[in-house]
C-alpha positions in Angstrom: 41.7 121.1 -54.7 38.4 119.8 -53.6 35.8 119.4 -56.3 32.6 121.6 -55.4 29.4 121.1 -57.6 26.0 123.2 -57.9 22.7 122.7 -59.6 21.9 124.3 -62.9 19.1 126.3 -61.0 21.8 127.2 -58.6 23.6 128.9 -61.7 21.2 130.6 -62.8 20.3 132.4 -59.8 23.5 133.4 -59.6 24.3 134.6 -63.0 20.5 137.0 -62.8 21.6 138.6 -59.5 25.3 138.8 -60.7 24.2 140.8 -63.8 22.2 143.0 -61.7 24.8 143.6 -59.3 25.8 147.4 -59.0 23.6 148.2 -62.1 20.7 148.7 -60.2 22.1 151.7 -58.2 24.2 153.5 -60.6 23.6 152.4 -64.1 20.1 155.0 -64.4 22.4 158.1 -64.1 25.2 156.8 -66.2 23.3 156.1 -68.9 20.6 158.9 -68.7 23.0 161.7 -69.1 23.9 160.7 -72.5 20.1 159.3 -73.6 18.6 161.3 -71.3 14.5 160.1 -71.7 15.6 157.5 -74.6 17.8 155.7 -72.0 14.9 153.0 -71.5 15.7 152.1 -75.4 19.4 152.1 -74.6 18.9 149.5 -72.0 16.7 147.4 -74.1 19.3 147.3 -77.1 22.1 146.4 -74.5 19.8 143.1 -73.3 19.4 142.2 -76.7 23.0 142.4 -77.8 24.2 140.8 -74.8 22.8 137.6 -75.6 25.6 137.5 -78.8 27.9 137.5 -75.9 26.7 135.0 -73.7 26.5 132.7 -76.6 30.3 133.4 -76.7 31.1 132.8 -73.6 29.1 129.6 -73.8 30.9 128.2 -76.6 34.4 129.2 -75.2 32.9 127.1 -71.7 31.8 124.4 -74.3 35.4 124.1 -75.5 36.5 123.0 -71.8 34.2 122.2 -69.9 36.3 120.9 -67.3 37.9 123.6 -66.8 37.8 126.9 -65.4 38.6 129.9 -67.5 41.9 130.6 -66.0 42.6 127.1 -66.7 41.9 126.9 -70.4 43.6 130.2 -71.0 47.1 128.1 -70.0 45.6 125.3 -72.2 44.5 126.8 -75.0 47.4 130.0 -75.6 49.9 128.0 -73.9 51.7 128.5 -70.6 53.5 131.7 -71.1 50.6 133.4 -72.2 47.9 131.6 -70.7 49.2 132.8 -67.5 49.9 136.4 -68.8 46.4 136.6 -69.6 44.9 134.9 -66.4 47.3 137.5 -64.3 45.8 140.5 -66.2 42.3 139.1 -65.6 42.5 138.1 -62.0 44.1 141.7 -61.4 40.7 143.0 -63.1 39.1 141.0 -60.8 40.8 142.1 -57.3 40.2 145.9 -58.8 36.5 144.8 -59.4 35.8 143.5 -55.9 37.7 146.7 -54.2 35.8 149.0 -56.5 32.8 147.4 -55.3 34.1 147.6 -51.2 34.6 151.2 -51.4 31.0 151.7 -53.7 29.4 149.5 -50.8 31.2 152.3 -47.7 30.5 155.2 -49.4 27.2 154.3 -50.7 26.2 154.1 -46.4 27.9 157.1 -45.8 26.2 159.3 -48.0 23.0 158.0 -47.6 22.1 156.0 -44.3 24.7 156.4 -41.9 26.5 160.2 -42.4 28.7 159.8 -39.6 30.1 156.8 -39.9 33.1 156.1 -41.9 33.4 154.0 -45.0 36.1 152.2 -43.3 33.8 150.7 -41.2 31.5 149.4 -43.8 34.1 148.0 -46.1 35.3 146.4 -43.6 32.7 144.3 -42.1 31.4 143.9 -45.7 34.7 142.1 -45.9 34.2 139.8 -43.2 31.3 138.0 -45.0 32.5 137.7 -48.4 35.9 136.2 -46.5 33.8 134.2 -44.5 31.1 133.0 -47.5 34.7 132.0 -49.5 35.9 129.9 -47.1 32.6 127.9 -47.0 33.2 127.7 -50.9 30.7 128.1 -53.8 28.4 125.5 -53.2 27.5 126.8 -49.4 27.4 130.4 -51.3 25.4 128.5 -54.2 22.6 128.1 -51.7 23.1 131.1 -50.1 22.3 133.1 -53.3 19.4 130.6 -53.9 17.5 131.6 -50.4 18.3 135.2 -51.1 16.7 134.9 -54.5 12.7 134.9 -53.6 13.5 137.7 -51.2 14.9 139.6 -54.2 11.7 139.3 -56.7 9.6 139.9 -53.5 11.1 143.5 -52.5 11.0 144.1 -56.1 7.2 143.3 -56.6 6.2 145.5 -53.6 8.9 148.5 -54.8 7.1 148.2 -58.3 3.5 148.1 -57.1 4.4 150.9 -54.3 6.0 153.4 -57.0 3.2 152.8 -59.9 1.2 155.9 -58.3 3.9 158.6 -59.0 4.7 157.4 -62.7 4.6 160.2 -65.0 4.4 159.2 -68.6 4.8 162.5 -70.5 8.3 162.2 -68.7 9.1 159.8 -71.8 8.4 162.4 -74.3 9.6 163.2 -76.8 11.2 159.6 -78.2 13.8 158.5 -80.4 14.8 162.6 -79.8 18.3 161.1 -78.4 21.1 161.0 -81.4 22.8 158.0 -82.4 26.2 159.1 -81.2 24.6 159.5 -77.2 22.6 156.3 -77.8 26.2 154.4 -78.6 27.9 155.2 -75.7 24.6 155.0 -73.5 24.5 151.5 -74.6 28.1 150.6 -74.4 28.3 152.0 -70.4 25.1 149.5 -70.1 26.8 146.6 -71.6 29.7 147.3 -69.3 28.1 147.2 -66.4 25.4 144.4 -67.4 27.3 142.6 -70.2 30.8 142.3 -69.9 30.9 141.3 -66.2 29.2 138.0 -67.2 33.0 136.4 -68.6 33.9 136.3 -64.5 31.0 133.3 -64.4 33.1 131.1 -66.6 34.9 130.5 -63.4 32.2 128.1 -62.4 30.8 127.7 -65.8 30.5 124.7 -66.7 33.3 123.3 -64.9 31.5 122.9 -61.8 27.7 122.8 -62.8 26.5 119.3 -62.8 24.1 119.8 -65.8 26.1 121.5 -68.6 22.7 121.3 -70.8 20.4 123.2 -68.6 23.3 125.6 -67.0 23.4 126.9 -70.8 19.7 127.8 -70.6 20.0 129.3 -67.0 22.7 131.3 -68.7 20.2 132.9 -71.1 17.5 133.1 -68.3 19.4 134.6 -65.4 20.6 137.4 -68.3 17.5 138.0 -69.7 15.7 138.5 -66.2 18.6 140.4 -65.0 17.8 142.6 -67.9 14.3 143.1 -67.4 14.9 144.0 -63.6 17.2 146.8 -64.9 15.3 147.9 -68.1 12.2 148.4 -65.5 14.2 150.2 -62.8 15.5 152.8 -65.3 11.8 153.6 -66.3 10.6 153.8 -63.3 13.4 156.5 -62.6 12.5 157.8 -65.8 8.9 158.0 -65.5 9.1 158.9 -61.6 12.0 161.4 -61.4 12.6 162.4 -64.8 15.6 162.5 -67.2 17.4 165.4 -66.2 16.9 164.6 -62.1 17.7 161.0 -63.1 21.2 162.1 -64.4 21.8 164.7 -61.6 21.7 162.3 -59.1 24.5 159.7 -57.3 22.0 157.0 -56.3 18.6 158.0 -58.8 17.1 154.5 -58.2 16.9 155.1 -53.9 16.3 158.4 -54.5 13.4 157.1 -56.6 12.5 154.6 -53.2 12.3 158.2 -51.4 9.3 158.9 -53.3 7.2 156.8 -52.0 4.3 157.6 -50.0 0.8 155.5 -50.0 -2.1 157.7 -48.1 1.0 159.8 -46.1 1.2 156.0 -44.0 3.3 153.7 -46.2 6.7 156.2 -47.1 10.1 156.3 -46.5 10.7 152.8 -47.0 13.6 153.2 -49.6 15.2 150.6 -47.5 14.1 147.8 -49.2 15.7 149.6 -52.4 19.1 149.5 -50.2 18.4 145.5 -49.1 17.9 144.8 -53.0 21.0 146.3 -53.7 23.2 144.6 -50.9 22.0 141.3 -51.9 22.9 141.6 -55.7 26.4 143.5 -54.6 27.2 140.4 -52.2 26.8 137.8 -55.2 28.8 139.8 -57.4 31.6 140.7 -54.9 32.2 137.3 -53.9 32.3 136.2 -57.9 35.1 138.6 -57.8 36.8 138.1 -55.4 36.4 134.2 -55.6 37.7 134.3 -59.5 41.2 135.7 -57.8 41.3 133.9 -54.9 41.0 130.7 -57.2 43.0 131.8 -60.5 45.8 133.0 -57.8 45.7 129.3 -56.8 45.4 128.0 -59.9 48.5 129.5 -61.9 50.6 128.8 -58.8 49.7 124.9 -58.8 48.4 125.2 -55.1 46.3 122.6 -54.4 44.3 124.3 -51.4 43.0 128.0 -51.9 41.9 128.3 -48.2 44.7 129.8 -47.3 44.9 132.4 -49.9 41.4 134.2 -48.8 42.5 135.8 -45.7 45.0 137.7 -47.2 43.5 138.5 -50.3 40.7 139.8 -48.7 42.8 141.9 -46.0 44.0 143.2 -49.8 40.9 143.9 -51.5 39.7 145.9 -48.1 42.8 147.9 -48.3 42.7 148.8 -52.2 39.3 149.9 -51.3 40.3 153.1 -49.4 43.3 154.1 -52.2 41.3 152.9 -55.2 38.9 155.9 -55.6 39.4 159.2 -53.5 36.4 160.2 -54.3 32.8 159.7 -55.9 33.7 161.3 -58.6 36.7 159.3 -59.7 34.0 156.4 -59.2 31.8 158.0 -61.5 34.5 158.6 -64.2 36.2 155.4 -63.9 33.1 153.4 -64.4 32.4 155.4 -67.5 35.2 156.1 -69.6 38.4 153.6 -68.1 35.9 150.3 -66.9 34.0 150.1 -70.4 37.5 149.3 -72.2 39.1 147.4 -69.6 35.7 145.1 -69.6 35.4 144.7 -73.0 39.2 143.5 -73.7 39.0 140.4 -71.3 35.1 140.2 -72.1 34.9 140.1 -75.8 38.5 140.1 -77.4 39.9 137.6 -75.1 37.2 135.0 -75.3 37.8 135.8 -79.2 41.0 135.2 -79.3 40.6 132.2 -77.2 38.0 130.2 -79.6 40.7 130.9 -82.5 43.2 129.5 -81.0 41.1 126.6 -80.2 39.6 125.8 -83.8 43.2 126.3 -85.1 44.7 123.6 -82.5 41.1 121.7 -82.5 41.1 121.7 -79.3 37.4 120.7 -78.2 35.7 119.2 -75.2 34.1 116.6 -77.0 37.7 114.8 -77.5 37.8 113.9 -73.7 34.3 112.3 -73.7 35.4 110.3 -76.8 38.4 109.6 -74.7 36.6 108.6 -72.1 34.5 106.3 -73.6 37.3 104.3 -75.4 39.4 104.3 -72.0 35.7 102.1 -70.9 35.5 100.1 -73.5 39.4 98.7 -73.0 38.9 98.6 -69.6 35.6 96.3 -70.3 38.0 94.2 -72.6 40.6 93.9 -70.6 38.3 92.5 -67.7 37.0 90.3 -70.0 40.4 89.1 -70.8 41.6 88.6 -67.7 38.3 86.7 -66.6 39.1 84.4 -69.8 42.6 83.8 -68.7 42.0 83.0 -65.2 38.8 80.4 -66.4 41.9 78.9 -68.4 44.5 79.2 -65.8 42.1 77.5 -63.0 40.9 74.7 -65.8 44.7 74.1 -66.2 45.2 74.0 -62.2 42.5 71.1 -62.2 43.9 69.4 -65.0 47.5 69.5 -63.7 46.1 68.4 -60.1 43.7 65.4 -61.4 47.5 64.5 -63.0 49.3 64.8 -60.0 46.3 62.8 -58.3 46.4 59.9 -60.6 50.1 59.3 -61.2 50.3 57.9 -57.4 54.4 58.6 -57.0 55.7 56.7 -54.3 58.0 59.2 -53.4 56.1 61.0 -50.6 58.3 64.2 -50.7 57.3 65.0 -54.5 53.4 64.4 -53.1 54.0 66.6 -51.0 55.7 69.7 -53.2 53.2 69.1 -55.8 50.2 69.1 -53.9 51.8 73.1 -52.0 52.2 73.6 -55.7 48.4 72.9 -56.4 47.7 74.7 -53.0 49.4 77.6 -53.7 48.3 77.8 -57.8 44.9 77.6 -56.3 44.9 80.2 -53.4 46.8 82.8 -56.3 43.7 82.1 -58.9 41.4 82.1 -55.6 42.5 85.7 -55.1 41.9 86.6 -59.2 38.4 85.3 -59.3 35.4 87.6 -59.7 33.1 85.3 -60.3 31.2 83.3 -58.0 31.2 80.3 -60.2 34.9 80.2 -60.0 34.8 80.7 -56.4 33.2 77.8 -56.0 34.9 75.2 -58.4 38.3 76.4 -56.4 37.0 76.2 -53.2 36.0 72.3 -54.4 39.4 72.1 -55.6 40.9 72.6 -52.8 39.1 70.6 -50.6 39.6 67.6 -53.3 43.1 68.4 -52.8 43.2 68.5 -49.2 41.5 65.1 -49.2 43.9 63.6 -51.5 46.8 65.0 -49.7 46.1 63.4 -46.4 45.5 60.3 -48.3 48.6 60.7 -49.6 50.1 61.7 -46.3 49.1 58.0 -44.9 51.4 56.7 -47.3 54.9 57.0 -45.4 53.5 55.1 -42.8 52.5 52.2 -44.2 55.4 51.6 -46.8 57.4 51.8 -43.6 54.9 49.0 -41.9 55.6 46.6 -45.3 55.5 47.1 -48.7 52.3 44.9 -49.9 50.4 46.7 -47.3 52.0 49.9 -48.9 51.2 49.2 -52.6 47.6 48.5 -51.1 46.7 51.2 -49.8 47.9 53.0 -52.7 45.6 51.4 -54.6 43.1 52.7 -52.2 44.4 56.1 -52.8 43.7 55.6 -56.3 40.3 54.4 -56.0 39.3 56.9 -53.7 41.2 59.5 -55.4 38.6 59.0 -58.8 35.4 60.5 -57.2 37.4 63.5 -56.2 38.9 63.9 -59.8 35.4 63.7 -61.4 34.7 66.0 -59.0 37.9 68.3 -59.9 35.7 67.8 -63.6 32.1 69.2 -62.3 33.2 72.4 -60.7 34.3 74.6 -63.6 31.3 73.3 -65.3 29.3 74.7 -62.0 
């Protein structure tokens, strides 16, 4: 499987629209029919306590930070129940990204396009989350990264737009919510804001380039994610009020409805709809891109491309049987999705740091590793350079002996000096340095020389034999400035 890398920044962006997500449609009446005007404080506890967790999550990434989380479950618990556990969560994770299909089709249906059926929108909402997984995370990385600026800017002008219809005695009275309704206000908050955020350890840090700084954008993209949401349920509050807020499917477009500036600037609750499609597009495709690469992961498939065509034809069809109505939606998200979220977002993470300090399994081990595999690898060069300066000072040696004994045998001449040859070109092909390259090069050409001197020789102990044991004093003389030459090149 090809290795795909994004920026820290990149992360970040994608972790702030990813906690968003649904939140911003639904999470106002969810958590408003338990606070009712106390939800605001609800929210704001649920931002604070959700940094605990993505300290959590952080350290469990820290632990393997090579790997993704499906990945270090089979690691860390073992085989057997690493994949028993990465099964259960990339099922979540198909459920997740059909729940979020058939909250996309009926979300159009009910409010934009009445006629049309949620069929329709599922489906081509399928396309490009299909389509964005085969470009992979990185094209998607910049994807969410040019959606980003259009995000805070629709949410600047639906602020500034809405600021003339606020209503603050809506707030009144506070703190009148009990404790009990606060809990479970703040626990279907963390649900939907919180828990989600153990999907990102799919790409956290395994395929961040910074680990460092993809830690803070962690914190950052949460705790703007937060704000966005803590500000969008006041507004609902302070706009709509508490019991409107909770009577409603959709309170935060209903709360875009409201809009009107000198009876010109009104019915643009569009823009609340385009704020809400981008943040649902990041966090479908983190869905559905956590199963389409666990799937491939626990079955050892090396390529996940073709995996995402039929997962998605999948997804779009638990879409139309997962929920057969609004309703269902409504009660799944709050009583079933709060526990299902919390086991694979809190206890399993848990679990999984345990295991790991009992088997000390840490991530700093494979740097360590790392470094010693460079350091023998940087000793091992430097041995093998040492040997190969020794094994070409031994080739000179051995040819400035073969050069001065002068057999008169021309045959063993002749095998000695392919001996030299071939000793050299082997050593030639060693060498890294240029040094050496050079002093062989001489070598050879030394050895060349005194091999046709040498090859002279037959002929003239055939012509007589004074003649012969002439010239091979000739040899000899003219065979000493290419042996103090054989001397100067491995001292060049």
């Amino acid at each position: 499987m090809e290795k795909e890398i994004i920026s820290s920044k990149q992360f970040m962006i994608i972790t702030f629209l990813f906690s968003i997500g649904t939140a911003i449609l639904i999470i106002p009446a969810s958590i408003t029919s338990a606070a009712k005007q106390d939800a605001w404080i609800a929210a704001i506890i649920g931002v604070v306590l959700s940094l605990p967790i993505v300290k959590l999550l952080v350290t469990l990434g820290k632990r393997t930070p090579t790997l993704t989380f499906v990945e270090a479950n089979e690691k860390i618990l073992g085989r057997f129940f690493g994949k028993f556990t990465s099964i259960g969560f990339i099922f979540l994770s198909l459920l997740s990204a059909s729940d979020l299909l058939f909250m996309i089709g009926i979300f159009m249906k009910t409010e934009i396009m009445l006629e049309t059926p949620t069929m329709a929108f599922a489906f081509l909402f399928c396309i490009i989350i299909i389509y964005a997984a085969f470009l992979g995370i990185e094209v998607f990385a910049r994807s969410a990264e040019i959606l980003f600026p259009m995000f805070i800017l629709i949410f600047i002008i639906f602020v500034v737009c809405i600021s003339p219809s606020v209503q603050l005695e809506n707030l009144q009275p506070i703190m009148e919510a009990p404790a009990r309704s606060l809990f479970f206000s703040i626990i279907r908050f963390m649900s939907l804001f919180s828990f989600p955020l153990v999907i990102l350890l799919m790409i956290f840090p395994s395929v961040v380039n910074v680990h460092q700084s993809a830690q803070k954008g962690f914190y950052i993209g949460n705790i703007l994610g937060g704000i966005v949401l803590i500000a969008i349920i006041t507004l609902c509050i302070l706009v709509l009020g508490p019991a409107n807020t909770a009577s409603r499917t959709f309170p935060s477009y209903s709360l875009a409805q409201r809009i009107s500036i000198g009876n010109f600037l009104q019915r643009i609750e569009v823009i609340m709809a385009t704020m809400w499609i981008i943040s649902i597009y990041i966090k479908t495709f983190m869905y559905f891109y956590t199963a389409v690469i666990g799937i491939a992961q626990i079955c050892k498939i090396n390529n996940h491309r073709p995996l995402i065509f039929p997962l998605g034809m999948i997804i779009l069809g638990l879409s139309q049987i997962v929920h057969p109505n609004i309703v269902h939606l409504k009660v799944y998200d709050r009583d079933i999705f709060p526990i299902f979220s919390f086991i694979f977002a809190i206890l399993l993470p848990l679990v999984l740091l345990l295991v790991a300090n009992i088997r000390k399994i840490n991530g700093n081990q494979g740097n360590n590793t790392n470094s010693n595999c460079s350091i023998q690898n940087e000793i091992g060069s430097n041995n093998g350079n040492a040997s190969q300066v020794a094994a070409s000072n031994n080739n000179v040696n051995s040819t400035q002996d073969e050069n001065s004994s002068n057999n008169d045998n021309c045959t063993q001449n002749a095998s000695s000096i392919n001996n030299v040859n071939s000793t050299q070109n082997v050593s030639n092909s060693n060498n890294v340095n240029s040094t050496q390259n050079v002093s062989n090069s001489n070598n050879v050409n030394s050895t060349q020389s005194n091999s046709s001197s040498n090859s002279e020789n037959p002929s003239l102990s055939k012509s007589d034999n004074a003649s012969s044991n002439s010239t091979l004093n000739d040899s000899d003389t003219g065979n000493t400035p290419n042996s103090e030459k054989n001397k100067e090149s491995p001292e060049s």
